[in-house]
Backbone as CSV, one residue per row, in Angstrom:
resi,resn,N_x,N_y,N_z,CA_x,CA_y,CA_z,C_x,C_y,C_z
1,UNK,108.375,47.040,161.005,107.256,46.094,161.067,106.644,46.153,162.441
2,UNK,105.069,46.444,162.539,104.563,46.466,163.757,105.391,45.511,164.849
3,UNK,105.352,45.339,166.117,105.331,44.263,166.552,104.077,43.586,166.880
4,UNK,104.705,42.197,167.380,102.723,41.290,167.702,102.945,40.820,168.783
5,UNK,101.583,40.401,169.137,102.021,39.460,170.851,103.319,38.697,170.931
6,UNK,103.660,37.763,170.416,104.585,36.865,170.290,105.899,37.593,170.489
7,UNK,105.641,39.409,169.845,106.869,39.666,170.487,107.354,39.904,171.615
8,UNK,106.184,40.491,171.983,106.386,41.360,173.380,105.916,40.053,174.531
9,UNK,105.650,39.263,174.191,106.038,38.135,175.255,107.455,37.515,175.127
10,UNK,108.116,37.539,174.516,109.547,37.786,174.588,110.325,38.692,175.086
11,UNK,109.462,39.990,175.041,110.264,41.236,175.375,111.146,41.733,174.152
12,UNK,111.064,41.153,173.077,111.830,42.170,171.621,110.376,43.117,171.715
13,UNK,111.374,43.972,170.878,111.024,45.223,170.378,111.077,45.249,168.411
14,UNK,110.147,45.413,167.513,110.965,45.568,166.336,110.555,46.866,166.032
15,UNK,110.907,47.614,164.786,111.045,48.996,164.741,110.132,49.853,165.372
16,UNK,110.902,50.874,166.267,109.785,51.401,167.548,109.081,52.502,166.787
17,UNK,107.916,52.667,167.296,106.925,53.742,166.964,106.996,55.018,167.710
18,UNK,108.265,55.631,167.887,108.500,56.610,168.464,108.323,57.813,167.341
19,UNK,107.708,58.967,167.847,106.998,60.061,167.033,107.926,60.872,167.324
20,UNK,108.258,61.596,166.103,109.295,62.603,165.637,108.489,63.584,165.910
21,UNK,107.191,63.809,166.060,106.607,65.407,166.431,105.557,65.115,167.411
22,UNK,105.605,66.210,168.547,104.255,65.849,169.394,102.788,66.523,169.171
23,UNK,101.902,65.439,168.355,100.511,65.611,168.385,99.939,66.798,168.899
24,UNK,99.197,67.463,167.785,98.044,68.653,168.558,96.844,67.952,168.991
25,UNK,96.746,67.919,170.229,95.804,67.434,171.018,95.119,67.953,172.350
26,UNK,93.912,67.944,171.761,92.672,68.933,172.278,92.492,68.166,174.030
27,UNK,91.532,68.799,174.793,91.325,67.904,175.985,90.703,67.084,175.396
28,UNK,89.758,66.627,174.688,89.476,65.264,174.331,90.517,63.961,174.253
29,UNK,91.545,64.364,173.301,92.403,63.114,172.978,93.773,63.342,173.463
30,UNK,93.623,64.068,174.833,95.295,64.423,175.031,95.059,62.792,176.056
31,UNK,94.388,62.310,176.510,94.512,60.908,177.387,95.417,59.715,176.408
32,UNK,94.098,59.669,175.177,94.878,59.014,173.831,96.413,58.980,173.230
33,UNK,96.740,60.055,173.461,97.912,60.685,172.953,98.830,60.059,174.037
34,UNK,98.826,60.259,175.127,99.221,60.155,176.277,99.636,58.295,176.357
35,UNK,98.579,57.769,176.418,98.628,56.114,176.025,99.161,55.443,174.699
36,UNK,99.029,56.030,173.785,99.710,55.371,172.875,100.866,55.613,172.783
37,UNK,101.781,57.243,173.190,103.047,57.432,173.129,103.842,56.386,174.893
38,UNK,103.169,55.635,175.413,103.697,55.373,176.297,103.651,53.667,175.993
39,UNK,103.331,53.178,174.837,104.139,51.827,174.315,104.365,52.232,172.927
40,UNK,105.434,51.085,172.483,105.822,51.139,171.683,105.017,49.773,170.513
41,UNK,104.647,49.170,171.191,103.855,47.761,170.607,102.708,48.420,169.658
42,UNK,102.939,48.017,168.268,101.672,48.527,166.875,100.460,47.499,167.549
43,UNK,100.496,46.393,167.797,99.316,45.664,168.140,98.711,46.374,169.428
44,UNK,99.530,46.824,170.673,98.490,47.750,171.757,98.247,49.152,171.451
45,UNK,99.119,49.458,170.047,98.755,50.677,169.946,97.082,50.872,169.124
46,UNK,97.205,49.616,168.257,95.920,49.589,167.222,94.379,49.203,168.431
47,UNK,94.766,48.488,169.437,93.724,47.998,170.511,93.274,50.067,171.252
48,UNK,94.442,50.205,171.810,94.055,51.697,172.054,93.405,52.406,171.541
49,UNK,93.705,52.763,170.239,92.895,53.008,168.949,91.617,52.803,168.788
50,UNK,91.423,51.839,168.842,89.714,51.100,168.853,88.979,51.269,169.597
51,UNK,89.462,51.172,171.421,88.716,51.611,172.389,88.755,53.190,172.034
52,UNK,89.495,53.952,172.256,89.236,55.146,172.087,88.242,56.099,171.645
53,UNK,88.221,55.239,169.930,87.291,55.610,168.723,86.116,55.427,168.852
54,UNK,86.065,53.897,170.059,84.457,52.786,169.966,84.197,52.381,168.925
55,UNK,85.225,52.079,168.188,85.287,51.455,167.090,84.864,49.630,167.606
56,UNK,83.834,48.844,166.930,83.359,47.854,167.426,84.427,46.690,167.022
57,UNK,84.737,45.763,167.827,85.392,44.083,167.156,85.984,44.365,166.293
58,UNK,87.076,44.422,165.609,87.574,44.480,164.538,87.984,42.754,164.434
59,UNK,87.753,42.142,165.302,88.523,40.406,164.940,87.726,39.892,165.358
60,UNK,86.143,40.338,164.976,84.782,39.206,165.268,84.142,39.666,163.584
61,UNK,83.326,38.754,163.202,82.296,39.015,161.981,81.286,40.022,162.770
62,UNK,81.136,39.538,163.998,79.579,40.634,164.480,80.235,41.759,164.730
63,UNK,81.544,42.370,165.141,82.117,43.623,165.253,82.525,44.451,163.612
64,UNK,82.889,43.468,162.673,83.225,44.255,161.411,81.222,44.790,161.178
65,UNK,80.340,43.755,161.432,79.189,44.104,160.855,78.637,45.375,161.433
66,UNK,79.205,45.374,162.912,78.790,46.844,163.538,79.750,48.266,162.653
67,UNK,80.618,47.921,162.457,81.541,48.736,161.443,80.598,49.220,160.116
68,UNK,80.245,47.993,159.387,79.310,48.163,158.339,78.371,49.384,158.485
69,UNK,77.480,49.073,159.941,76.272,50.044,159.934,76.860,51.336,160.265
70,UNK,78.177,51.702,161.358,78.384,52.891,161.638,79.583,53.304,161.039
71,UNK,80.020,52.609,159.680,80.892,53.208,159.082,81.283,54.411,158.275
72,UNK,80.279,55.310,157.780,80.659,56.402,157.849,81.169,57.793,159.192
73,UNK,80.551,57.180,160.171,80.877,57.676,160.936,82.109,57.535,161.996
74,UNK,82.498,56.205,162.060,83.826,55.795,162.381,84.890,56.395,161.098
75,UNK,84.820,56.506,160.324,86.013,57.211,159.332,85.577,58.440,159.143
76,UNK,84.856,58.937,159.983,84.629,60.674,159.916,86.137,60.916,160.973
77,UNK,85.474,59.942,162.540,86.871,60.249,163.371,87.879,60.040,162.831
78,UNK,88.340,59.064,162.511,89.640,58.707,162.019,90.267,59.520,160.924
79,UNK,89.101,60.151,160.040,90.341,61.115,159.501,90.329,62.453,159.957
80,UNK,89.436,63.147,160.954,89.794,64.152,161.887,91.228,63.953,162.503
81,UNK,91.157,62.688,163.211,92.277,62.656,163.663,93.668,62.450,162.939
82,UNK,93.249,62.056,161.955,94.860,61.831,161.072,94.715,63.510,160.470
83,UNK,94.316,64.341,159.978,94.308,65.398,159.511,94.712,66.266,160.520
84,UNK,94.574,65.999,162.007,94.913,66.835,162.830,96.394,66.692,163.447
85,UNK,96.487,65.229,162.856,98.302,64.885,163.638,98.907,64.157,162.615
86,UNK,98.978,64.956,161.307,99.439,64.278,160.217,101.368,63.676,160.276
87,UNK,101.628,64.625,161.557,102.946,64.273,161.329,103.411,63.042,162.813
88,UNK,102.492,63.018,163.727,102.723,62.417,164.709,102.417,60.808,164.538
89,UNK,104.046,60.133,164.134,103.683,59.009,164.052,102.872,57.632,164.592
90,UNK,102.882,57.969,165.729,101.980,56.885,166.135,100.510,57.000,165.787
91,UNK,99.973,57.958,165.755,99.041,58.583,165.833,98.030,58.103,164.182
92,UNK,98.973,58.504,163.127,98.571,58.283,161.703,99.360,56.707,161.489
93,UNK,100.151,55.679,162.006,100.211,54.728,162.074,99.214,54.047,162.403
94,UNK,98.986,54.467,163.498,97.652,53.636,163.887,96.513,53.655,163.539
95,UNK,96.037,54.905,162.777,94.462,55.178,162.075,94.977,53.923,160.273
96,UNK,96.175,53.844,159.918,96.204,52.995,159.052,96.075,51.723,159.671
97,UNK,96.753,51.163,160.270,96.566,50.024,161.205,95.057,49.726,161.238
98,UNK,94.247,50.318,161.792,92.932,49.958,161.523,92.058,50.065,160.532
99,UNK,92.646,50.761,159.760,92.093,50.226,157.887,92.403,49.227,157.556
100,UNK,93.834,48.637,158.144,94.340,47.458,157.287,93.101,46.328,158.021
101,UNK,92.813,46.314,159.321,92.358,45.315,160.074,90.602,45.784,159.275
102,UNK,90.247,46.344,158.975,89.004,46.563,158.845,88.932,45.962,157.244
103,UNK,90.487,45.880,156.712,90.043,45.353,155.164,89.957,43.723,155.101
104,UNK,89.489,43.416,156.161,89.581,41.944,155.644,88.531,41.714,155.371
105,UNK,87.410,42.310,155.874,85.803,42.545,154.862,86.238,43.443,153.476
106,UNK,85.785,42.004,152.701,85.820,42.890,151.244,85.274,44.262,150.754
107,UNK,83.928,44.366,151.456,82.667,45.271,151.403,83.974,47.218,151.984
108,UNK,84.366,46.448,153.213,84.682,47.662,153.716,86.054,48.214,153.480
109,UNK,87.156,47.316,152.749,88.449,47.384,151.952,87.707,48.357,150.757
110,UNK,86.828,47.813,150.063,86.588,48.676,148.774,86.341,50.353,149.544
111,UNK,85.373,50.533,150.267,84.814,51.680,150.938,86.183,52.925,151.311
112,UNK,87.416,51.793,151.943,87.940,52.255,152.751,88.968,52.784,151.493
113,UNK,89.540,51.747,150.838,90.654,52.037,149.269,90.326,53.379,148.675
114,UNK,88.386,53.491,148.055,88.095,54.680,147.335,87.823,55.701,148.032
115,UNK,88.018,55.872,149.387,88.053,56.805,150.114,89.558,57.704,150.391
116,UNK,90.370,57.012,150.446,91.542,58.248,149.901,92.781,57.609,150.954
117,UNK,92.226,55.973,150.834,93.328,55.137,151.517,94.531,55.585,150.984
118,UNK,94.988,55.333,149.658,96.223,55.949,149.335,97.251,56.975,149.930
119,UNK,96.432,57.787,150.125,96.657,59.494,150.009,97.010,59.240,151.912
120,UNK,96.458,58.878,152.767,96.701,58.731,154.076,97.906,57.560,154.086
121,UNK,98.372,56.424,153.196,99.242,55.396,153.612,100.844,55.733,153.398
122,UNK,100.474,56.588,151.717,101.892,56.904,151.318,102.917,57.744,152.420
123,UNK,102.796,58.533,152.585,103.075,59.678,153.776,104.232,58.472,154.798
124,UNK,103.647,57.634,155.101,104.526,56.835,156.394,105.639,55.936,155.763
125,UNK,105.814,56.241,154.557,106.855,55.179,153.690,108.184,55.957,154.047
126,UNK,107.930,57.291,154.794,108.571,58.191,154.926,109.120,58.268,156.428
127,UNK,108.551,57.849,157.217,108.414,57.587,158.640,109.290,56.552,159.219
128,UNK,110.325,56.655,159.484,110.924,54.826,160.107,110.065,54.496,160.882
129,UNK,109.792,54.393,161.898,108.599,54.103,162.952,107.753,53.200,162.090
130,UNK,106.922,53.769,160.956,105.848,53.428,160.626,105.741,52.852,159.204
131,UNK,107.083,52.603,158.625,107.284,52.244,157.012,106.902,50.353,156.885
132,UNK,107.447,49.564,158.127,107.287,48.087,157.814,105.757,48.050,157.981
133,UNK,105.076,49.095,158.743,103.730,49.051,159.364,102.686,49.210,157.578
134,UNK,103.332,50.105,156.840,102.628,50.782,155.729,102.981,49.606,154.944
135,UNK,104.243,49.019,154.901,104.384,48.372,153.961,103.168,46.471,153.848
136,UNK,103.218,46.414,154.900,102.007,45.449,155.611,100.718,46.141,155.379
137,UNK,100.293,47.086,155.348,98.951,47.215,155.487,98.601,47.383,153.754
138,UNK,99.730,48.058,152.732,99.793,47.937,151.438,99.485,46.054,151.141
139,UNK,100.667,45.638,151.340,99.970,44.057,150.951,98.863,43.456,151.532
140,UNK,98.435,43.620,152.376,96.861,43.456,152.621,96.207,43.958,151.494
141,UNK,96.011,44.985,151.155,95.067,45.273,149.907,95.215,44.845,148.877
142,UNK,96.787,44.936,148.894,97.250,44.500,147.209,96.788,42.958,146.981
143,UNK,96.902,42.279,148.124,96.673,40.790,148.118,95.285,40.369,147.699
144,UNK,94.635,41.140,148.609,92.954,40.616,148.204,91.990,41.481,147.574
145,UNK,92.666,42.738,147.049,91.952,43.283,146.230,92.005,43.032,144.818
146,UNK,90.376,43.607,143.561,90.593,43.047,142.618,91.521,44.292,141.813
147,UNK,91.458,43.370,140.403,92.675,43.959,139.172,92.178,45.601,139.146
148,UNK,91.075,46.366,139.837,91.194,47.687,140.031,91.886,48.094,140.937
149,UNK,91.481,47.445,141.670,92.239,47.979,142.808,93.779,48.038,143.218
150,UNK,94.446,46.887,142.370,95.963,46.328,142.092,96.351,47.578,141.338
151,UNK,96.042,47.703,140.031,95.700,49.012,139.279,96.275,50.121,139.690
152,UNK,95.672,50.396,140.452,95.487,51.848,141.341,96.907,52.237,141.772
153,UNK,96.448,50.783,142.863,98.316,50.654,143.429,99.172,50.450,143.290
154,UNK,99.715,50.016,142.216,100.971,50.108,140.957,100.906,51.361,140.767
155,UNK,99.835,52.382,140.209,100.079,53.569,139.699,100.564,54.288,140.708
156,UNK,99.828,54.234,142.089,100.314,55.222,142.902,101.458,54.901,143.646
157,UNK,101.740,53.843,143.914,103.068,53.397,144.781,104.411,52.665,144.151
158,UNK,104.035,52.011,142.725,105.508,51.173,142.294,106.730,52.127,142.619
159,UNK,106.280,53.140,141.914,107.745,54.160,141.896,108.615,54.458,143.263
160,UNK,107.510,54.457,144.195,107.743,54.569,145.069,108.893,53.626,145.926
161,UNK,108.226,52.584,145.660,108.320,50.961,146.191,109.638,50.599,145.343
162,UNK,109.657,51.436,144.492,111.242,51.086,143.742,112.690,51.644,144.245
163,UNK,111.641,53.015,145.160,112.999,53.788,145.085,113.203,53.503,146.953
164,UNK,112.136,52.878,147.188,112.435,52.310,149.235,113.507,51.091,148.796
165,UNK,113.216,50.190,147.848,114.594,49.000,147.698,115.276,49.834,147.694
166,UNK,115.653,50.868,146.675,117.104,51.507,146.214,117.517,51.991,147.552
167,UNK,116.674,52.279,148.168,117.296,53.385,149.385,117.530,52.684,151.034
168,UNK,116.828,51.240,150.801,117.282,50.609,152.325,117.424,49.002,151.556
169,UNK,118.655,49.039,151.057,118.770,47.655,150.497,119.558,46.561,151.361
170,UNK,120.123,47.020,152.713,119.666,45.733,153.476,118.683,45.582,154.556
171,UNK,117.882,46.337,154.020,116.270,45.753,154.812,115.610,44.980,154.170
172,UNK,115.621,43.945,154.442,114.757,42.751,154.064,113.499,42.443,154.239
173,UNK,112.820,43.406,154.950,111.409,43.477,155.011,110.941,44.522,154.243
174,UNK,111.579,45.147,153.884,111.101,46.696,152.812,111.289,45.796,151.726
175,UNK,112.526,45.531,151.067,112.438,44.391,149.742,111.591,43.291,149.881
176,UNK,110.895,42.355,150.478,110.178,41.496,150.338,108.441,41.875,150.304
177,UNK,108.185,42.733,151.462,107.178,43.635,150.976,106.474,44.377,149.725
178,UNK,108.004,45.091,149.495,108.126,45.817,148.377,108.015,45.391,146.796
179,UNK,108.652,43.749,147.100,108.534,43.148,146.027,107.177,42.271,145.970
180,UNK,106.754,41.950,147.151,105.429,40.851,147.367,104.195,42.337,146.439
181,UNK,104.058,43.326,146.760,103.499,44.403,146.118,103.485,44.542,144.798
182,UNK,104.773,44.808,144.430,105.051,45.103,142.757,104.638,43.866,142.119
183,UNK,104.782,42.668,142.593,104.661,41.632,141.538,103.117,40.791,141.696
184,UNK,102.286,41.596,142.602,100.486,41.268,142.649,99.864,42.618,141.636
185,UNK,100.394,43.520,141.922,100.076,44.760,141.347,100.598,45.195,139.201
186,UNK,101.518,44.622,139.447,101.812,45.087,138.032,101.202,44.737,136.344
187,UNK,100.833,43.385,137.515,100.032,42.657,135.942,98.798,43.669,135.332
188,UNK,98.152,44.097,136.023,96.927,44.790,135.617,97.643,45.956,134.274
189,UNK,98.621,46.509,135.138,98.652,48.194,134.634,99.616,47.784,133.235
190,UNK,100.162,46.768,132.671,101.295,46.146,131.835,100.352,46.568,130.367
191,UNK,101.264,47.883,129.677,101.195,48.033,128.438,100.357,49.445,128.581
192,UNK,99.900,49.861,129.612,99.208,51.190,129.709,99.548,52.076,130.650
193,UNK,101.096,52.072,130.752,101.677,52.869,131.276,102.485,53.765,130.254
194,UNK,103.507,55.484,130.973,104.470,55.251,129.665,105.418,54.165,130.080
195,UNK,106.429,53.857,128.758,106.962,52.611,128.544,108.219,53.029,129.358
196,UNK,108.578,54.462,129.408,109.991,54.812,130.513,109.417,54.319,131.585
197,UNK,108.457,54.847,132.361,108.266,53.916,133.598,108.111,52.502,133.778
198,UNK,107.191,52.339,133.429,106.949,50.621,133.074,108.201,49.938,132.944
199,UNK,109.326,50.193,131.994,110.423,49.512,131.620,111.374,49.400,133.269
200,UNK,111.443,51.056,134.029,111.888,51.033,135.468,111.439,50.409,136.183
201,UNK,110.220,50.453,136.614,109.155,49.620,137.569,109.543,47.923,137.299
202,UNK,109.640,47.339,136.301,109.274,45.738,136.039,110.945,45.332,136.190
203,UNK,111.713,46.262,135.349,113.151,45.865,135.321,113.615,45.787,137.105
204,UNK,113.362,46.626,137.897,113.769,46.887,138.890,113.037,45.768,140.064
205,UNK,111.810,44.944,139.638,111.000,44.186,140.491,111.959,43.019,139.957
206,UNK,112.212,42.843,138.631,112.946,41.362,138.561,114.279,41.411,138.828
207,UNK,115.010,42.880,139.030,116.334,42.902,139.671,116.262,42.366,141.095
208,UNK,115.326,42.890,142.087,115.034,42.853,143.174,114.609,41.092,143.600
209,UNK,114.345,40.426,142.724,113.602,38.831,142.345,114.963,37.987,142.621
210,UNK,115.539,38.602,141.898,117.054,37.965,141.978,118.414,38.176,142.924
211,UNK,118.197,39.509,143.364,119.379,40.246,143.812,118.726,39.580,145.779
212,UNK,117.728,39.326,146.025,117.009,38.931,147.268,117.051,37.403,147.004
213,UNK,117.135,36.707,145.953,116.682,35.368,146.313,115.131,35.064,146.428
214,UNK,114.694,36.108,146.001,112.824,35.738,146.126,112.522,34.160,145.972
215,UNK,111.487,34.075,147.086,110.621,32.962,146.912,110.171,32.445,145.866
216,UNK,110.079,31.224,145.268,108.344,30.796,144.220,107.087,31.927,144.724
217,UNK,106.847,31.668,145.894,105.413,32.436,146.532,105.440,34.269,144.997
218,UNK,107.045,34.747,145.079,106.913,35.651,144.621,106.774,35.553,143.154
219,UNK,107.454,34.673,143.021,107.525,34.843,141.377,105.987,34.318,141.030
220,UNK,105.883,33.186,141.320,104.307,33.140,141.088,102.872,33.629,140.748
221,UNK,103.279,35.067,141.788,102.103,36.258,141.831,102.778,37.362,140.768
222,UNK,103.930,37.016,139.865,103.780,37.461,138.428,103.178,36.852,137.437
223,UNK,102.048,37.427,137.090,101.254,36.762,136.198,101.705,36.478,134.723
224,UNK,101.639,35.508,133.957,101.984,35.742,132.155,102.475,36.880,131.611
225,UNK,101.177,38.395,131.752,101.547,39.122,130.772,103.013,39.616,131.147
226,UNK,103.392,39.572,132.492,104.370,40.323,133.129,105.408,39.666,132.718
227,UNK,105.586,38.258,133.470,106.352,37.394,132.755,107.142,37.330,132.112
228,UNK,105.960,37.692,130.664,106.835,37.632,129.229,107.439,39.102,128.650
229,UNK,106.677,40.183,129.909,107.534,41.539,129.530,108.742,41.232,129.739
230,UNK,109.152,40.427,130.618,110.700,40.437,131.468,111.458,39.833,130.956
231,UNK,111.063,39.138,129.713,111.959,37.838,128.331,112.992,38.628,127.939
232,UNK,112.313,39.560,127.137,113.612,41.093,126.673,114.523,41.506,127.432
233,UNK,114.239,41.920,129.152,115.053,42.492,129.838,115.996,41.876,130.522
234,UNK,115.833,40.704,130.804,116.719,39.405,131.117,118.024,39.462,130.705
């Protein structure tokens, strides 16, 4: 999970963003490279990021609106640069990091989702450094996007998201994530999946419901149809 101010005015650290490979970087962005591998903080790494890019305000309405007008061209850089340092974690952490912050405009979440958000987020589920970071910037979308967009992300990530519980089951931020995800996302895709998956995916979100102690907050954001899939499997 990134860290935030609150941490690092404490002086904790939570999972560090240390990069398993060093960035190909041109004289342009070897300064960049240089500054972000020298903290470990996701919140100064995403600020770095922004200056860098000239990416405008991301935490004003008049800076997302400057986003609006030069947004094709701000995600021209950003995926140069993730295409060029696909494996250097800080690097593709942080170009997600500022999708997530840029989706809190509805307008530019949709832009940013059908642009091949997916395809750039999955990759870091893979990353320690950068998995609590992905798993946060996933519930951002999943949260306030609509039943297409939930859709989408059930199809492309449940399986996924099933097999991160199986595989770090006392991380409690991968399961609560993981489950805050599956159970905004699943209602849409319920009955138009095949039924082998579907039956894995839902059985394994209400194992996870129980085996964690989930919140109301969670069960809640299972809607009816889901619900009553889970009567049988009980």
């Amino acid at each position: 999970m990134p860290s935030s101010g609150r941490n690092r005015a404490r002086g904790s650290r939570t999972q560090g963003a240390r990069p398993r490979n060093t960035a190909r970087a041109g004289p342009s962005s070897s300064r960049y490279i240089g500054d972000i591998d020298g903290t470990d903080i996701w919140d100064d790494i995403l600020r770095l990021t922004c200056a860098y890019f000239n990416i405008p305000d991301l935490w004003s309405r008049h800076g997302l609106k400057k986003v609006h007008a030069d947004f094709d061209n701000i995600h021209e850089r950003l995926e140069e640069a993730y295409q060029s340092n696909p494996e250097h974690e800080k690097v593709v952490g942080a170009i997600v990091s500022v999708y997530a912050k840029m989706s809190e405009d509805a307008i530019l979440r949709d832009k940013i989702f059908h642009r091949g958000f997916m395809q750039r987020l999955l990759p870091l589920f893979e990353m320690d450094s950068c998995r609590h970071l992905a798993l946060h910037a996933l519930n951002v979308f999943t949260h306030h996007g609509g039943n297409g967009v939930r859709a989408e992300i059930a199809k492309q990530s449940a399986p996924t998201l099933v097999r991160l519980i199986d595989r770090y089951p006392d991380d409690p931020v991968v399961a609560d994530r993981a489950i805050t995800t599956l159970c905004y996302s699943v209602t849409p895709v319920i009955g138009t999946w095949n039924p082998t998956l579907q039956t894995r995916v839902l059985y394994a979100t209400l194992i996870c419901l129980v085996s964690f102690g989930s919140s109301p907050t969670h069960l809640k954001n299972l809607q009816p149809p889901a619900m009553s899939y889970f009567m049988p499997l009980s």
